[in-house]
KOLZA-182895 format. One record per residue (C-alpha): residue in three letters; chain; x negated, y, z negated. Coordinates in Angstrom, 3 decimals. Each point is the difference from the previous one (the first is absolute). Layout:
% residues N
ALA A X Y Z
...
% end
This chain:
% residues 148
UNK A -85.363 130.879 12.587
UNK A 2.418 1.308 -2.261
UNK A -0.414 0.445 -4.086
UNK A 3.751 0.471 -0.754
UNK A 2.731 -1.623 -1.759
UNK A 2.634 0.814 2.556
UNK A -0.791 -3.178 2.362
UNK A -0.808 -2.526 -1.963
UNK A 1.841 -2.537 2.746
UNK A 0.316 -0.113 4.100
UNK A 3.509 0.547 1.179
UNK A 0.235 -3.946 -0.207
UNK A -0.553 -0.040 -3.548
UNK A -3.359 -1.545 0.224
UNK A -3.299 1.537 -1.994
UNK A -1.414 2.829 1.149
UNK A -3.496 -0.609 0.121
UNK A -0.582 3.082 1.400
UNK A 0.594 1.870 -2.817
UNK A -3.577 0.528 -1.611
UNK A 2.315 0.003 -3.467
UNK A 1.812 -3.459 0.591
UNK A -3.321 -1.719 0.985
UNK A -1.895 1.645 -3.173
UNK A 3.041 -1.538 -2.202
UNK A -0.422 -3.579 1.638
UNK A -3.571 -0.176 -0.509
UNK A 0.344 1.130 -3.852
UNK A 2.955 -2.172 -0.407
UNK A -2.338 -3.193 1.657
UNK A -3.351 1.450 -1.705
UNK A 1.520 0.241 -3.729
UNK A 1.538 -4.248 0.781
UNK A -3.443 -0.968 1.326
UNK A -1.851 1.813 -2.671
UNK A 1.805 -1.358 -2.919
UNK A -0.257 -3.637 1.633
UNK A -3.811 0.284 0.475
UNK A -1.253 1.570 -3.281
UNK A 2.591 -2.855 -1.638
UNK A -1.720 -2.750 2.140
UNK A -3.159 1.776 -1.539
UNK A 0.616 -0.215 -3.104
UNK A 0.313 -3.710 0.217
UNK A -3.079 -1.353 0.494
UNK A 1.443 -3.469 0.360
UNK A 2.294 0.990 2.619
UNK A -2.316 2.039 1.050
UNK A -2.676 -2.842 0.591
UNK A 2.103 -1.883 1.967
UNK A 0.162 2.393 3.167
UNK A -2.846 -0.072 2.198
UNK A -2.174 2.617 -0.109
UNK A 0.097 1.029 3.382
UNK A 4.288 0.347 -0.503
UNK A -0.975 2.110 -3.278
UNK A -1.897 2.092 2.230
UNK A 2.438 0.109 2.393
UNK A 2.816 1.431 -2.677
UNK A -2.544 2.732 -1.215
UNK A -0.314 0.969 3.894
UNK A 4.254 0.305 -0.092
UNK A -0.511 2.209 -2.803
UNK A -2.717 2.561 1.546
UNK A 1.997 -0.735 2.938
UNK A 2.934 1.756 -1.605
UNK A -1.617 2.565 -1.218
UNK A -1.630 1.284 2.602
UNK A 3.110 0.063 2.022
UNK A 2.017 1.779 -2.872
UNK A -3.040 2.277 -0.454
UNK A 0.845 1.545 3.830
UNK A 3.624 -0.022 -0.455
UNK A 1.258 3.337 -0.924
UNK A -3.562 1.932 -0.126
UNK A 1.538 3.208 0.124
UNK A 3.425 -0.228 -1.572
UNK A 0.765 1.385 -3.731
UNK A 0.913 -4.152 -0.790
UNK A -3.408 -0.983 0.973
UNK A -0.921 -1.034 -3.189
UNK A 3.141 -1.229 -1.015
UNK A 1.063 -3.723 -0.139
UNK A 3.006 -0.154 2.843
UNK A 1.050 -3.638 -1.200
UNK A 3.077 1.631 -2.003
UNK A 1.823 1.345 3.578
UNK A -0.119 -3.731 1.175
UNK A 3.622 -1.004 -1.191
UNK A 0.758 3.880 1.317
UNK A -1.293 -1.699 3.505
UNK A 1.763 -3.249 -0.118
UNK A 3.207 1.790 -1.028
UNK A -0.492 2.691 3.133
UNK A -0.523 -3.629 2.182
UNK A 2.529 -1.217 -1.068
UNK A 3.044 2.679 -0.084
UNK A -1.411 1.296 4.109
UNK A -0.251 -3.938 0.936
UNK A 3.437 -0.616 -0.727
UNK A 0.897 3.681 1.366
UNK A -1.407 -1.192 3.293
UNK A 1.288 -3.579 -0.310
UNK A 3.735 1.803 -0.275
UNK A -0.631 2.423 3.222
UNK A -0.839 -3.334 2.041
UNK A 3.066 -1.705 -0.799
UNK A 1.806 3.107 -0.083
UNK A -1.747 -0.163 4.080
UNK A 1.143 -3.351 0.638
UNK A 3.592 0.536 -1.357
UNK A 0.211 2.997 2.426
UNK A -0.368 -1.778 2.896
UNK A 2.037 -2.306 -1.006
UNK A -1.842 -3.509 -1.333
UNK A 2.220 -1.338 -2.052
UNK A -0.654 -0.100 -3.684
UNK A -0.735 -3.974 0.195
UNK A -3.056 0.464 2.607
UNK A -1.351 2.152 -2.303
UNK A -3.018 -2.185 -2.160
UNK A 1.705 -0.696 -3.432
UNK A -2.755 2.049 -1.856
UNK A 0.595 3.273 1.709
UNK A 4.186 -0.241 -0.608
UNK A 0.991 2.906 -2.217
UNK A 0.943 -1.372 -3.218
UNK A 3.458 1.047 -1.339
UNK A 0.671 0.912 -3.378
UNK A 2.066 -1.719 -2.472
UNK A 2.788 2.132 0.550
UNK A 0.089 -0.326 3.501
UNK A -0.167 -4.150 0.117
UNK A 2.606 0.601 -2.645
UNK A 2.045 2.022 2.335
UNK A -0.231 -2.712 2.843
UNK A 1.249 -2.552 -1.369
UNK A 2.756 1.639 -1.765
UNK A 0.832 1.295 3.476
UNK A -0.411 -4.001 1.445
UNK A 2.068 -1.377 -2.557
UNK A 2.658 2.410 0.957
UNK A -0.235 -0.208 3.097
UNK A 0.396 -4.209 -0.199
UNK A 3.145 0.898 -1.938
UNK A -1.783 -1.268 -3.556
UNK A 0.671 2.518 -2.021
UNK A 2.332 3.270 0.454
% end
C-alpha cells in the first residue's frame, strides 16, 4: 500500500484505493456526513422515535464501523491523526484530469488506425474550441461561395 499523494488515480482515472492516503480521505469525508446526520437525528427525539430501534442500532454500528476502519488506515504515517477529508476534491480533480487524459489516448488509438471520427461514441469526440468551430464554418461558408 502506498501513503503518498503522487497516485491518487489508476492510469484510467479511476480512485486509487490503493493508496492508504485516498482511502483514509474517503472514510473521513463519509465519517464526518454520517456523523453529523446521526448526532442531528439524535438530537431529535421525535425523529428520533420514529426509527426502529434495531435501525438506530444499526447507524451507531456504521459509526464504530468507520472508525475502526479509519483507526487502521495510516497507523504509521505523520497524517495519522489528521482528518484526510480536505484532499477529497484534490482526488476527484486527479480522477478527473487522468480520466479524460486516458479517454484522449483511446481515441487518439482509434483515430490511428483509422476509425473514422463518426464511429467514435459521441462522448469520447474531442471537443473543439470556440475558435476552432468558428474557423470551420468560416472556412464552409467560403468554401460554398457565401461569403468572400
Amino acid at each position: 500500500m502506498d501513503n503518498n499523494n503522487n497516485n491518487l488515480t489508476r492510469n484510467d482515472g479511476s480512485i486509487n484505493c490503493d493508496n492508504n492516503r485516498v482511502v483514509a480521505a474517503l472514510v473521513d469525508g463519509m465519517g464526518m456526513i454520517l456523523t453529523r446526520t446521526f448526532y442531528t437525528l439524535k438530537a431529535n427525539p421525535e425523529i428520533l422515535n420514529a426509527i426502529p430501534e434495531d435501525m438506530q442500532a444499526d447507524l451507531d454500528s456504521v459509526l464504530n464501523t468507520m472508525r475502526i476502519i479509519r483507526n487502521n488506515i495510516g497507523v504509521d504515517t505523520d497524517w495519522y491523526n489528521e482528518n484526510q477529508a480536505d484532499m477529497i476534491p484534490e482526488i476527484m480533480r486527479a480522477a478527473d484530469v487522468q480520466r479524460k487524459k486516458y479517454t484522449e489516448s483511446i481515441v487518439n488509438a482509434m483515430l490511428d488506425a483509422g476509425i473514422p471520427m463518426d464511429m467514435i461514441p459521441p462522448e469520447m469526440r474531442p471537443k473543439p474550441d470556440a475558435a476552432t468551430t468558428a474557423d470551420a464554418l468560416l472556412d464552409s461558408l467560403r468554401a460554398d461561395g457565401i461569403i468572400g
